[in-house]
N, C-alpha and C positions, 0 to 999 in steps of 0.2 A: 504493500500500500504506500504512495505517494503523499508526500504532504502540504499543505499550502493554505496561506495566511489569509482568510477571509476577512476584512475589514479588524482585521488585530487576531482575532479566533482564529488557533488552528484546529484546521479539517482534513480530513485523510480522505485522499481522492482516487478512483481504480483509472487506467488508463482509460482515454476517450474520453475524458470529462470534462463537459461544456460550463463557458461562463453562466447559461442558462440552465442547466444543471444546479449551477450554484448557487443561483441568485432566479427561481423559478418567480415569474411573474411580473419581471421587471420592466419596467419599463423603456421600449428599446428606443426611442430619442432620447436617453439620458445616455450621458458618458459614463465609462466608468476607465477604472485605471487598472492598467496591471503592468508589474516591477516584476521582472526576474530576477534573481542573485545578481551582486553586483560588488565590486572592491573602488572602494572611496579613494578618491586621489584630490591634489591641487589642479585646480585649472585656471585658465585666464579670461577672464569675462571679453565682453566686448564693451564695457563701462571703464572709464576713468575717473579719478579724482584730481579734480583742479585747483591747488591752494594758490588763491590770489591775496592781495593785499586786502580784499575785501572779506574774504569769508573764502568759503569750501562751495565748489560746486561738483558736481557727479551729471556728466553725461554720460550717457551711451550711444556708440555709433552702429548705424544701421548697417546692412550686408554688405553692400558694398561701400563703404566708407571711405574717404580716405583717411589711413588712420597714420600712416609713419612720418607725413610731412607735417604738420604742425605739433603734432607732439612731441618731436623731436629736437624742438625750437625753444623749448619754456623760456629760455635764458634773456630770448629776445623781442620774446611774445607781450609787448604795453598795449598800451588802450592807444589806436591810432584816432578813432571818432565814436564819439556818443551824439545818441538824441533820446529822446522821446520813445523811439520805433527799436531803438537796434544800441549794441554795442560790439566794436570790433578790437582784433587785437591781431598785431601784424610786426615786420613786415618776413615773407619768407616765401621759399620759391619751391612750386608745386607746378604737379604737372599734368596739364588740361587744359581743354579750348573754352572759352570763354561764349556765349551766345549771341551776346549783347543785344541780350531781349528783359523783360520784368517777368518776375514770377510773385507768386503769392507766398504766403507764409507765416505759420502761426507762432503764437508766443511758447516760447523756447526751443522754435527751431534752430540747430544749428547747423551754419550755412559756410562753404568753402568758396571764395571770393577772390577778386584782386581788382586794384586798384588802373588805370588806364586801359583794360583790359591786358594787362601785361601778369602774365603767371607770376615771373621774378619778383613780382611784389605782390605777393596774395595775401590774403587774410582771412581770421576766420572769427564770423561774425556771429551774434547773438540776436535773437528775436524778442526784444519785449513786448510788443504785440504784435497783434495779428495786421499784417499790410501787405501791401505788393512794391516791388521796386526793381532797381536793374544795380546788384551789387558783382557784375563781372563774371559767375557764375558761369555754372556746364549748363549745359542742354538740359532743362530737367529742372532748373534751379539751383543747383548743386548744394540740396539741403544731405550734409551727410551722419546726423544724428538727432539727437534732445536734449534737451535738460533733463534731466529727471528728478534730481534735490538739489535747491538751491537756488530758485527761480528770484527768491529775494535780492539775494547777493546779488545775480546778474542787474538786477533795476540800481540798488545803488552803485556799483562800479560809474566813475567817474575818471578824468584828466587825472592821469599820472598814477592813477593803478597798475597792475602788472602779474601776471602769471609767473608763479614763483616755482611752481613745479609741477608735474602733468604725470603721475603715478600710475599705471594699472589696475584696475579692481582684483584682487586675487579671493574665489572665492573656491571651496568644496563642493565637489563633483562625484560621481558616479558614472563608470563603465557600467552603460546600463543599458540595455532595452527594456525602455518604458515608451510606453503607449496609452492613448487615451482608444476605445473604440466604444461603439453602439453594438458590434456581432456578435450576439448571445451564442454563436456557435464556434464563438474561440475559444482552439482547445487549449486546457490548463496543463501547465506541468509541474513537475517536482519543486519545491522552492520559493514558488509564484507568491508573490505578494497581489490582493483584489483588494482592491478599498472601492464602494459602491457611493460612498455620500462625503458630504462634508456634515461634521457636526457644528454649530457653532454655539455660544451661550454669550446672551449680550451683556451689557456693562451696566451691572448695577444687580447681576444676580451671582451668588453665590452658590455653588452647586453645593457643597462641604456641610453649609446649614443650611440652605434651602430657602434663606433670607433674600429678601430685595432691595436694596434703596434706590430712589429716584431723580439721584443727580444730573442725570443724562434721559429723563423719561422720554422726552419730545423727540429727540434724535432718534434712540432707540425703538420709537413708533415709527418712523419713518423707516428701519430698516427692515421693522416688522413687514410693515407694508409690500415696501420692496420685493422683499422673500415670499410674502404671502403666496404663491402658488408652490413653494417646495420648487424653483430652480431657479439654479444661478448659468446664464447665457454671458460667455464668455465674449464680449466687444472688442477687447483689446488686451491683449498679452506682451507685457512686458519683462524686462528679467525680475524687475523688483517687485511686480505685480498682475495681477490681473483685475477686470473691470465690468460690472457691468453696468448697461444703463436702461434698467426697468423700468426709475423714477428720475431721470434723467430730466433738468429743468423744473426740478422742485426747490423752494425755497428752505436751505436747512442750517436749523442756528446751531450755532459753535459751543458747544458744552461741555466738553470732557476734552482737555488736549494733551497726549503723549505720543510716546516715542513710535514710531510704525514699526515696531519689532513685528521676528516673523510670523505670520498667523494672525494678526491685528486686524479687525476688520475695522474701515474707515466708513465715514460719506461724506463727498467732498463739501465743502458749505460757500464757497464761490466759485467763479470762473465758468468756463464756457461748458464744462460737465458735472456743474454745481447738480447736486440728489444722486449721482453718480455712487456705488458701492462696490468698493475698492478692498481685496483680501493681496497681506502685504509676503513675499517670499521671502525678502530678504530685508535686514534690518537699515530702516533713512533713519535721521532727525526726526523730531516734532514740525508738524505744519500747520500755518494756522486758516489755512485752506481746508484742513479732513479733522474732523469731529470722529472720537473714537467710542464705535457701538457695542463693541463684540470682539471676542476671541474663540478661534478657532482649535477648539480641544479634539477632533479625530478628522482624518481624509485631508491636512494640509499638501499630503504627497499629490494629489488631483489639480489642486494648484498649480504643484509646479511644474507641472508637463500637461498643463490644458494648454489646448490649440486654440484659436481665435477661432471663434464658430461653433466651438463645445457648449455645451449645455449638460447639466450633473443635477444632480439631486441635494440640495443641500437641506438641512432641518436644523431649525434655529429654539434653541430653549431661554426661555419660554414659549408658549405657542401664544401668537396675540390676542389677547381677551377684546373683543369688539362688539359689541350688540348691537348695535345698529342695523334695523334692516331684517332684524330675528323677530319670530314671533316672541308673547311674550310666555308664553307655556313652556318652549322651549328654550326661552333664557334663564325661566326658574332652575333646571334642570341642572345647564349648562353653568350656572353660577352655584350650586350645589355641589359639583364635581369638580371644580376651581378651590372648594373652598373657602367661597366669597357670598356676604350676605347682600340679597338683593333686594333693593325698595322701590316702588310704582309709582306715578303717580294715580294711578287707575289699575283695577283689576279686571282679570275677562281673556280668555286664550284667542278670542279675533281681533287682537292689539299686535300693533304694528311698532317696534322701541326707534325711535329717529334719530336720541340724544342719549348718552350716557353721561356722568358724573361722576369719580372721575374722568377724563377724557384718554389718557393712557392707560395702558396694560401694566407699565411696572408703579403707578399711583395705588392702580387698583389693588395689584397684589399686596404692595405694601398696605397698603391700609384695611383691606380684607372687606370692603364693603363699595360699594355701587347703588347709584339710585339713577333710574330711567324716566323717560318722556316717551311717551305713547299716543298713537292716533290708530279710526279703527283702521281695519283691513279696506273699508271702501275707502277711505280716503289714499289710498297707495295704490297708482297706476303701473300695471308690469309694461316694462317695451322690451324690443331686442333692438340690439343694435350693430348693422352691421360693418365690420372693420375692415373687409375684405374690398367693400368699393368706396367708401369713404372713409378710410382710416384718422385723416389732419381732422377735418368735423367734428367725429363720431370722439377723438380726445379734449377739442373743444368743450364741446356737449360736456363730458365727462368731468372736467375742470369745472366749469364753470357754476352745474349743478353739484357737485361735492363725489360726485359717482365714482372719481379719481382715489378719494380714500377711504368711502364704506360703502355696503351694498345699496344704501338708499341714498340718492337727491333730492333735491328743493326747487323749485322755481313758481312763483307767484301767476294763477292764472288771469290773463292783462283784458282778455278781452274775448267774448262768445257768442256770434251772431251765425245764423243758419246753421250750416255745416262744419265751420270752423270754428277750430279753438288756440288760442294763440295765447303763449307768454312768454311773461316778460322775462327779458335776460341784460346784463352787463357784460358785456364784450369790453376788455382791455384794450386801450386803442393801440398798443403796439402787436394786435393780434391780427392777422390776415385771417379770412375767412374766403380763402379762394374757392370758385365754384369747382364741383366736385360730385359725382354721382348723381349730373341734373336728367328731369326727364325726358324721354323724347316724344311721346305721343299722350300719355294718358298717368294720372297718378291713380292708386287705388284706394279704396276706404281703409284707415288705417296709416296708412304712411305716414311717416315722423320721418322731419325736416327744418333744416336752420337756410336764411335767408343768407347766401353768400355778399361779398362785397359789391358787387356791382347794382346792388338795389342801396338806398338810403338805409332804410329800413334792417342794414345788415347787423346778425346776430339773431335775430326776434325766433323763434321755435315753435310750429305749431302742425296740427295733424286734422285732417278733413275724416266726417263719417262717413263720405261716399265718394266713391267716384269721381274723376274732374279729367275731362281735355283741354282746360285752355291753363286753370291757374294748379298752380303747388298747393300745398300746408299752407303756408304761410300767404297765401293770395294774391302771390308774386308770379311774375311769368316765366315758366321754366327753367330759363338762362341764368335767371337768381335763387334758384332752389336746389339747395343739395339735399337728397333724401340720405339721413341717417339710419334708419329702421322702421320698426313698425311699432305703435301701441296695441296691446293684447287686449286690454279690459277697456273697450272702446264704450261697453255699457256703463260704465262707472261715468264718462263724461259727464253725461246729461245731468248728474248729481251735483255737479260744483256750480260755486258762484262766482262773478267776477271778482277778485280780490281773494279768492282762496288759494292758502297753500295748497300746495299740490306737490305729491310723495312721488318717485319714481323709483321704480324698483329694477334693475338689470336679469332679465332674465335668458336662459339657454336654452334653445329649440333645436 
């Protein structure tokens, strides 16, 4: 009998035995990992450290980099030009044609350059923001890495700083074939390390007593959120990290700040993948960019050999206590088995809870009790909505009615004459509402739709009981109608008044 480490558990396996075998049930869009025996050695990253006059900075260069000409320079490497956009440090001669065209370029791009378009004087520039320009550059841009710690530093470098020394990241490795795959009928062998999931536990719970504090509650709701479906979809793979962005452009305030040791789960709190949930592999500084939610106590190996594109299983402890959106029979229950006393403002099992109090999971747990707001079951309208031909809208929608962080929204019904019923919404004026899944000959009774930009009236959401060839929902002409879904309990309409709340509820057909 063969033997092999299932998620830490060893199993004893006969030959021919599959990951499905192993792991019967699984889910085959997730990843999983598998490590064969392997002997630890030093190796050489493709990361640098750069100690300047100003601080420490850590890039990494991409595949094809150029990496032996200017690192090899530090001695001569000053600040040639700053602004606002960029900092440079030069002067040294590399070798490459220049395009003498502008490229784009985001904030901590690092870019290989020269001055008159002449190599012999090249330089290698820094991106503090995001702009386009023509710094002499290859074909391409000639962007040949990133920042990745240290993005401060780069903004303050000024006149008469300097590169004092250009180090190698030297970090431990493994002679390994590891693998992420989805093929349940990969066969296992002798030795094999599987790990199926990530565990994580977020900040502010203690496994050891089983206690909670709630120094970081709001963040750590957000990362609830985030994870709420059990997977983490790998965006971007880096050496220090990987990334996803589930919640990507959410607002998330800075509460908890340390060190990104390995296994750290962050969420960024600015910048251009501000909500973004970032699991750390190797040890940076403190940022006061990432809010730290969670630590990653089993599957950090999944991490470090995810692909960009992987998607895993990950399970977060606590599981997030959220009622909203539950019936209220089923919240008793559910708060029972939590461990948490729960109070009504109304009793009666065809209640609909909208509001909780506390509003986080780790208030709740610490405090052991929760009180609700409740309306009935008629007053909460089921839609579906579909993502598939109005995805930008159908998040809109989402946003704007609350849909984005529990199963129920809100919006105020504005206005109800014949067939249609329309409300009112606040669209952020920095929000487009491009047209998007408009109709071409007929809408049907039912359809839920937001009024795209090209009418005044864009933003406004509204759904007809019957039939229409000429106007939308919203009693716009086509071209300004994007249909997002459908409303299910279309009989419930006829119930409301103008000026009533009105519950939405997401529902899966």
């Amino acid at each position: 009998m063969a033997t092999v480490m299932l998620d830490g558990n060893r199993k004893e396996i006969t030959p021919g035995t599959t990951l499905g075998d192993l792991l019967p049930g699984h889910d085959t869009s997730l990843s999983v990992a598998v490590i064969r025996p392997s002997q630890t050695s030093h190796a050489e990253t493709r990361q640098f450290l750069l100690k300047t006059t100003a601080g420490e900075i850590v890039v990494e260069i991409e595949g094809a980099g150029e990496i032996s000409g200017w690192t090899s320079h530090s001695e001569d490497l000053a600040v040639r030009w700053q602004d606002r956009q960029t900092v440079s440090f030069g002067t040294f001669s590399a070798d490459f044609s220049p395009s003498r065209r502008p490229s784009r370029y985001e904030r901590g791009d690092l870019i290989l350059g020269c001055g008159g378009y002449d190599p012999s004087r090249s330089v290698v520039v820094f991106a503090r923001k995001t702009h386009s320009a023509d710094y002499g550059a290859a074909a391409g841009g000639g962007r040949i890495g990133q920042v990745v710690s240290g993005r401060g530093v780069v903004d303050r470098l000024g006149a008469g700083d300097r590169i004092l020394a250009i180090d190698p990241v030297i970090s431990f490795s493994e002679s390994v074939d590891a693998l992420t795959t989805t093929d349940m009928s990969y066969e296992v062998t002798e030795g094999m390390q599987i790990i199926s999931h990530i565990r994580i536990e977020v900040q502010g719970y203690d496994s050891s007593t089983g206690r909670y504090d709630n120094l970081a509650a709001e963040s750590v709701e957000y990362l609830l959120l985030a994870l709420r479906s059990r997977r983490f979809s790998c965006a971007q793979r880096m050496s220090t990290h990987i990334r996803c962005d589930s919640l990507t452009g959410t607002a998330i305030p800075y509460e908890a700040g340390a060190s990104r040791r390995e296994g750290a789960v962050m969420l960024r709190t600015s910048g251009k993948k501000q909500g973004s949930v970032y699991i750390y592999t190797e040890d940076l500084p403190r940022s006061l960019a990432h809010t730290r939610t969670g630590q990653v106590v089993h599957g950090i190996e999944i991490a470090k050999i995810a692909k960009e594109g992987d998607t895993f299983e990950v399970q977060v402890t606590p599981d997030k206590f959220d009622l909203v959106g539950v019936r209220l029979d089923q919240a008793v229950s559910f708060a029972i088995d939590r461990g948490v006393t729960l109070t009504s403002d109304r009793d009666g099992p065809d209640r609909i809870i909208i509001s909780q109090e506390p509003a986080t999971t780790l208030d709740v747990l610490a405090g052991g009790m929760v009180a609700v707001k409740t309306v009935p079951v008629s007053q909460v309208v089921d839609i579906t909505l579909d993502d598939l031909h109005a995805p930008d809208t159908c998040r809109i929608f989402r946003e704007i009615t609350g849909l984005k962080f529990h199963d129920v929204g809100r919006l105020p019904l504005f206005f109800a004459f014949d067939d249609v019923y329309l409300f009112q919404t606040r669209i952020p004026k920095t929000t487009n509402v491009k047209p998007e899944n408009t109709p071409d000959d007929e809408v049907s009774a039912g359809d839920f739709a937001m009024t795209n930009e090209s009418r005044k009236g864009v933003g406004m959401v509204g759904v007809r009981t019957s039939d229409n060839s000429e106007f939308g929902p919203t009693s716009e002409p086509f071209s300004g109608t994007n249909v997002i879904g459908r409303v299910v309990d279309l009989d419930k309409l006829s119930e409301l008044k103008e000026g009533d709340m009105v519950y939405f509820r997401e529902v899966h057909q």
